[in-house]
C-alpha positions in Angstrom: -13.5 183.2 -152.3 -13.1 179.4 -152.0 -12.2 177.3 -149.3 -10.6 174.2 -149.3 -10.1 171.7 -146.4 -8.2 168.1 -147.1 -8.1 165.4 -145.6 -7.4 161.3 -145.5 -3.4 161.8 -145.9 -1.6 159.1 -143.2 1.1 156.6 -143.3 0.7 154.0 -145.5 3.1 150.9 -147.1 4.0 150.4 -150.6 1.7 148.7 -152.5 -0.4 150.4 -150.4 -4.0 152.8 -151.0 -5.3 156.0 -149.4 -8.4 158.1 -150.2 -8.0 162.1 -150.0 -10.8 164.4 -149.8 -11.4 168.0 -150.5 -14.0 170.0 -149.0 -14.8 173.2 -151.0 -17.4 176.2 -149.8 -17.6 179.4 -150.8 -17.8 180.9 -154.3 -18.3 178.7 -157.3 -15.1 177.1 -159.6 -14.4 175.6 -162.8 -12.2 172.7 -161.8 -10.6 171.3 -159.0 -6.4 169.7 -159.0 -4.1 168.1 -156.3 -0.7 169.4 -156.7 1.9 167.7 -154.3 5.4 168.8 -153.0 7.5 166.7 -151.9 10.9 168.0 -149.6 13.6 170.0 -151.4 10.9 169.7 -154.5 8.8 171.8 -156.6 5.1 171.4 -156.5 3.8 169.4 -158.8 0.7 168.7 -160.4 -1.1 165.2 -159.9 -4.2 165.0 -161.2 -7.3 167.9 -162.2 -10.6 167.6 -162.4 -12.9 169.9 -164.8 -15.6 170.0 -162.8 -18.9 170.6 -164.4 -17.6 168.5 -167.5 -16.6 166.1 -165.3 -13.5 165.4 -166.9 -10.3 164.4 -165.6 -6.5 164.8 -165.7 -3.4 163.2 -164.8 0.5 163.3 -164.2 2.0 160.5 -166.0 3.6 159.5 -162.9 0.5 158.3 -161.6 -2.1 157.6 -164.4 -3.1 154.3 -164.0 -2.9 154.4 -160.3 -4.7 157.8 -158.9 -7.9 158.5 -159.7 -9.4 161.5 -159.4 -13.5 161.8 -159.0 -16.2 164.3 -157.4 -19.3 164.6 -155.7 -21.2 167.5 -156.6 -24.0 167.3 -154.2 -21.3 167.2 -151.5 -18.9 169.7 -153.8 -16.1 167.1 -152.5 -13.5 165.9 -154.8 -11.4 163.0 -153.8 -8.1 161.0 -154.8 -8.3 157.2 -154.7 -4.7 156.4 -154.5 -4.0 152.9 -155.4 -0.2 150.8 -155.4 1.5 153.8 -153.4 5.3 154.5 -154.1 7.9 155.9 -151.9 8.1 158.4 -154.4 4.7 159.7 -153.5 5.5 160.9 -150.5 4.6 164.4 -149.9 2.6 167.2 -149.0 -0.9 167.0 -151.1 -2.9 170.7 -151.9 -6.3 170.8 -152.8 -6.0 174.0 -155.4 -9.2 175.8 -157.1 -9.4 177.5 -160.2 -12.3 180.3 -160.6 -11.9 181.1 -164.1 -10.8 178.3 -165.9 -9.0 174.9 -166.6 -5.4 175.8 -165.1 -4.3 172.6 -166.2 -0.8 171.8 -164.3 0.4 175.3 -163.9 -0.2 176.1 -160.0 0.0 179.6 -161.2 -3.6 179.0 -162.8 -5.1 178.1 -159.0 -6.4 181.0 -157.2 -7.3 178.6 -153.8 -5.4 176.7 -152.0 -6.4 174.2 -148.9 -3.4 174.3 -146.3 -1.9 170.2 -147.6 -2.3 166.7 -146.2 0.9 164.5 -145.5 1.1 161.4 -147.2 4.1 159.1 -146.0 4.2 156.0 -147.9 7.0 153.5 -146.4 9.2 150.9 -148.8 
């Protein structure tokens, strides 16, 4: 079992930049990915971290503005949200994958934290 708490989600402006965190304990995983869902939306995947490679991943509708990083003495992984849209708005998971890279399938995560709001104003 994993657990997953988030955190850092809040109101923020466009052109705006928040800072999400993901706490995970438990068992041990092979990467970590925020998925978001937005109201009346699918989830969607955001960005995914591979985490003993240390690699990362990204939606094309943020690459070049999220970035995704981790801290493995604090098994934290965090999303540095820079020049927030409107169109981020949403719900934000912290999702865990045991066995593998899931890539952007949230079928793939077997964890999920219980979502962060993000609000982000025109």
């Amino acid at each position: 079992q994993v657990q997953l708490i988030e955190s850092g989600g809040g109101l923020a402006q466009a052109g705006d930049s928040l800072r999400l965190s993901c706490i995970a304990s438990g068992s041990t995983f092979y990467a970590l990915a925020w998925f978001r869902q937005a109201p009346g939306k699918e989830r969607e995947f955001v960005a995914g971290l591979r985490w003993n490679a240390n690699t990362t991943h990204y939606a094309d509708s943020v690459k070049g503005r999220f970035t995704m990083s981790g801290d493995n003495a604090k098994k934290t992984a965090y999303l540095q949200m820079n020049r927030l849209k409107p169109e981020d708005t949403a719900v934000y998971y912290c999702a865990a994958d045991s066995t593998g890279w899931g890539q952007q399938y949230s079928y793939n995560y077997e964890y999920w934290g219980q979502g962060t709001q993000v609000t982000v104003s025109s």
